[in-house]
N, C-alpha and C positions, 0 to 999 in steps of 0.2 A: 367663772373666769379660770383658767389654766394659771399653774403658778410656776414659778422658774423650775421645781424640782421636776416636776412635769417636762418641761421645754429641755433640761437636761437627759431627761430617760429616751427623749425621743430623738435625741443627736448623738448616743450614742452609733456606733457601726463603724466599718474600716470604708466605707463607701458604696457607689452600684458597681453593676458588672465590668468590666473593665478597667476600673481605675485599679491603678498600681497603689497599693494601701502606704506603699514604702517613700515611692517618691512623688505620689498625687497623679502620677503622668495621667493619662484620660479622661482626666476630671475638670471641672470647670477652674477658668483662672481669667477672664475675663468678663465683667457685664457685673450687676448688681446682685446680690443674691437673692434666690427666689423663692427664700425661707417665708414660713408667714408673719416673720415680725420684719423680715427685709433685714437681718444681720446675718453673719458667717460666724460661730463661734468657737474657738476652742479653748480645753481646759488642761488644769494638772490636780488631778486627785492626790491630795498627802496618802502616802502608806502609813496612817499614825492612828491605830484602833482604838476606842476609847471614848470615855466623855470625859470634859472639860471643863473649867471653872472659863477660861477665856483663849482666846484664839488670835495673834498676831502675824503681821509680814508686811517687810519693805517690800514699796513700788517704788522705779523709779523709769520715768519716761525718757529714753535714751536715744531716740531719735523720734520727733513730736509727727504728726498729721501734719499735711497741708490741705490739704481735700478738706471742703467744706460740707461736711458731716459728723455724723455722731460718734466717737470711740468709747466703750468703757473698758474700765482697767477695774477686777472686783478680788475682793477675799468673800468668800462665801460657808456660812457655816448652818447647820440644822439644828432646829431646837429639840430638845429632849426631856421626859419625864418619867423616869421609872419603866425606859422602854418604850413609851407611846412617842409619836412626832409630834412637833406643832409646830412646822411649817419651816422653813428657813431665813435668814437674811444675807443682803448682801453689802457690802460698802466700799465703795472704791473711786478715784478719778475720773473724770469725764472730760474729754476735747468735747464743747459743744457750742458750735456758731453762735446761737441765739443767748450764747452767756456771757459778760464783760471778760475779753480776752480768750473766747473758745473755753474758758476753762469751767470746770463744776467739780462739785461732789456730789456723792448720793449713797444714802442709808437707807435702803426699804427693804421686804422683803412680803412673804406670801404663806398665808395657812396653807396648815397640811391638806386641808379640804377646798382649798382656792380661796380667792380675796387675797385685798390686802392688807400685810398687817397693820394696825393702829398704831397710835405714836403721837410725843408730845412736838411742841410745835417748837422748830429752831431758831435759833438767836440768830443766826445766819439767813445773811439776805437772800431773796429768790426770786429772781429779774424776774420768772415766767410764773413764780404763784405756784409752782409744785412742791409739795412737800417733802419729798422725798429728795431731789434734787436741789441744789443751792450753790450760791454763789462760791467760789473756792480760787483764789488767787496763786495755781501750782505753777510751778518753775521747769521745764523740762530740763533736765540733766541734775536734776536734785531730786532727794531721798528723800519718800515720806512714808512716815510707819502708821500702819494703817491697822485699828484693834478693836474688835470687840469682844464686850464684857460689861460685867452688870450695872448698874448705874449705881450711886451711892444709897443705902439703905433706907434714909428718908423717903428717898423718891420712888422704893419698891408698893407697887399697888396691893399685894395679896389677892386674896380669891383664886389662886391657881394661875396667876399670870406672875411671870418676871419681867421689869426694865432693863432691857438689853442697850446699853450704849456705845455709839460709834462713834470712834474718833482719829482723827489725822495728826499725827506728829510732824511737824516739816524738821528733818533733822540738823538740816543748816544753822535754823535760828533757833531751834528744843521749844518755837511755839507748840501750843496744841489747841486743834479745833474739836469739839466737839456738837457733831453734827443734829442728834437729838437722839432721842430714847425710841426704841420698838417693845412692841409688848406682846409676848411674847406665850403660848401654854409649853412653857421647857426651862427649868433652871437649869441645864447642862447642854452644852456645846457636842455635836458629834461632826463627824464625815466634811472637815474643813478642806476646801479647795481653793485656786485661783483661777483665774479666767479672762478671757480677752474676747469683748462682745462688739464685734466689727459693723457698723452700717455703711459703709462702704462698698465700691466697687471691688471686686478680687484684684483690679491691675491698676488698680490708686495706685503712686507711691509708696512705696516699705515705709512701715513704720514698727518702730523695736519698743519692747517693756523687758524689765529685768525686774525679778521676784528674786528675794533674797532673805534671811535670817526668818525663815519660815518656824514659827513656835504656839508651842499650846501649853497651858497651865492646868496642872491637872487641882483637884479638891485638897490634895494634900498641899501645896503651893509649890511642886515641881516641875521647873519647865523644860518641856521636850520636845523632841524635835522629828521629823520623818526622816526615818533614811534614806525615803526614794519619794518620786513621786510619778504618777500614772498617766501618759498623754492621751486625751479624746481630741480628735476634731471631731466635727459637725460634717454629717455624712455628704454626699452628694444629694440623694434622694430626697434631705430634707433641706436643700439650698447650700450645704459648706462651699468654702472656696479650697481647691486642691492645693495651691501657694501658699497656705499657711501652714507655720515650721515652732518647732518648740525643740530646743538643746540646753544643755549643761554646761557652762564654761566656769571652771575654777571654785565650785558650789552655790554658781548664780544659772538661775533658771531663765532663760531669752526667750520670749516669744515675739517673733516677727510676722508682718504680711509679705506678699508679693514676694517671697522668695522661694528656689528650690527646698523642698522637704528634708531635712536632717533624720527624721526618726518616722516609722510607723505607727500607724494608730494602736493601742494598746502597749506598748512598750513602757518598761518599769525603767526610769534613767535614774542613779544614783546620786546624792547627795553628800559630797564628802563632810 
């Protein structure tokens, strides 16, 4: 089984021949995309080197979906051990039809060698029976702080595995969900991004995410922050849509669809 880290290295690229890297022109923006998972995705790599004790950041869905399909909204981190991988997770939002209210969460993620990772089972409902995904009652136009880190010490397995837990803050009400435990060969966080994993048409209606208070804890218990972060889309070659756009407004990162391109691919945009 291919795992995200994978699906990532292969969407790297500014596009095929022709497309304008700057503004997408030549590139596809209409029809389904014809990636092999049938998403469009793109990302923001933190410029923040280092491994980590835990890995945080607001999402807030600022203008929702209407198309009846799948969106995720993720923080993504890699697990580490003394320089080895073991694999990465993901955790983040989902618009999804077949869930009470289009809405979800989901914590999974993927060995370094493929599969996926294991994990304890959540207290959170899950209409469809996926583990990974679960029911999540999210608010569009409201902030939720999205974190992972290690589970409480009880619950750490040993044998070379860490309890890695993810959980949602909704900042409105300072609830907090937490979705369940991954397990993990890495006590240390590296190469933390965010992402926007579209199944959608390229010419659905626009829809907006806003990343914000982007932060990592390092082993000493100081938290830092990136001064930039690195845009990827997802090339043509391997299904991107040309219409999707990532900018900087006031030190909030926007990722929208279906709109004119702001930046090109590989572009460092700074973080006041």
């Amino acid at each position: 089984m291919t795992g995200w880290l994978d699906r990532v290295r292969g969407l790297l690229g500014s596009g095929a021949a022709g497309t304008d890297a700057r503004t997408g022109r030549g590139g596809r923006v209409t029809g389904d995309p014809p990636s092999g998972n049938g998403a469009s995705s793109f990302h923001l790599f933190w410029d923040l080197p280092g491994e980590f004790a835990a890995v945080s950041a607001t999402l807030e869905v600022s203008l929702p979906p209407t198309a009846r399909r799948l969106y995720f909204w993720a923080l993504q981190a890699s697990f580490v051990e003394a320089g080895r991988q073991g694999g990465a997770g993901h955790l983040g939002l989902q618009w999804h039809p077949q869930y009470p209210g289009s809405t979800a969460v989901n914590w999974g993620g993927y060995r370094a060698g493929g599969g996926e990772l294991d994990g304890s089972r959540s207290l959170l409902a899950g209409t469809l029976g996926n583990v990974n995904t679960r029911d999540y009652p999210w608010v569009a136009g409201r902030r939720y702080r999205l974190s992972i880190a290690p589970a409480p010490p009880e619950l750490q397995p040993g044998g070379g595995l860490t309890a890695w837990r993810g959980s949602v803050t909704d900042l409105a009400t300072g609830s907090v969900a937490a979705v369940r435990d991954l397990l993990a060969a890495g006590s240390r966080l590296t190469s933390p991004m965010v992402w926007s994993e579209v199944f959608a048409r390229c010419d659905h209606p626009t829809v907006e995410v806003r990343w914000s208070d982007l932060e990592a804890l390092t082993s000493g218990g100081e938290i830092v922050r990136p001064a930039s972060v690195g845009i990827n889309y997802q090339n043509h070659a391997d299904g991107g849509c040309a219409n999707t756009s990532t900018a900087v407004v006031d030190g909030v990162a926007i990722q929208r669809t279906n709109v004119a391109r702001d930046h090109a691919q590989g572009v460092h945009l700074p973080l006041p």
